[in-house]
N, C-alpha and C positions, 0 to 999 in steps of 0.2 A: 287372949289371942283373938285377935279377930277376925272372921270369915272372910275369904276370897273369892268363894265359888258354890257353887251347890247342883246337884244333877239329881235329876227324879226320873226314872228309867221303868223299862217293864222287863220283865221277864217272858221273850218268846220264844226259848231254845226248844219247845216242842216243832216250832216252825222253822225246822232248819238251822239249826243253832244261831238265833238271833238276836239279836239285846239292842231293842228301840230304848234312842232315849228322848223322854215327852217332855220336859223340860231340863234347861241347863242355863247357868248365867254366872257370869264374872264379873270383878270389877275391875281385873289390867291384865295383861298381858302372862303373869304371873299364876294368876286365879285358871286364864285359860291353859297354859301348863299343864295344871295340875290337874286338871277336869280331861284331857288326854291322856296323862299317867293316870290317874285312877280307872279308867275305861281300859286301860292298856292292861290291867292288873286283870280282864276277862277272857284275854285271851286265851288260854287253855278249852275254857268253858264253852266260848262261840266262837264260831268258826266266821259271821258278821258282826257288826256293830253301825247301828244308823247314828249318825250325830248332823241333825239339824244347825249349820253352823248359817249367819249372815255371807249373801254372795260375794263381799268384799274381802274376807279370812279365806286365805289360801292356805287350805292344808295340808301343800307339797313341803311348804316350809317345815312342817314339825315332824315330817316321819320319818324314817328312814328309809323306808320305800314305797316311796310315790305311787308305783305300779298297781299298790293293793287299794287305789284308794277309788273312788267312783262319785260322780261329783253330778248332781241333777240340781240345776238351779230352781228358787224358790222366791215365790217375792210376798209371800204371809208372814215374813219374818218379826216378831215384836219386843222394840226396844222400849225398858223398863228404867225409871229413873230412879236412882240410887240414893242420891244427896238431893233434896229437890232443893233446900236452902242452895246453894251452889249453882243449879242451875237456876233461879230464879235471879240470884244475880250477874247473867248474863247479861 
């Protein structure tokens, strides 16, 4: 089976029940999914959850309720290439 995603996170529920996550990456749509459902599996535990996503993912689309969500744009954001064979034949 092959990977779709992978998220590397902290543990700061001593700060207010919060769960930064320091890195995370997909490679479609699918992968980002799933990196939402598994962050979604912490709710009980935290009461936040930061996910650093690119300003162009709007994540009103994926939740149920929009309201809970708080959106501070960023522009350090770093895109990582996957297949470089593939992008070199661009």
């Amino acid at each position: 089976m092959d990977a779709t995603a992978y998220v590397v996170y902290q543990d700061k529920a001593n700060e207010d029940g919060l769960l930064f996550v320091n890195e995370a990456c997909w490679k479609n749509r699918a992968g980002f999914e799933s990196v939402l459902g598994f962050l979604g599996r912490f709710s009980a535990e935290y009461s936040r959850i930061i996910l650093p996503v690119p300003t162009n993912i709007d994540l009103r689309h994926f939740v149920s309720n929009p309201y809970h969500l708080a959106a501070r744009p960023r522009t350090d954001y770093m895109i990582r290439v996957m297949n470089t064979e593939k992008v070199l034949e661009l």
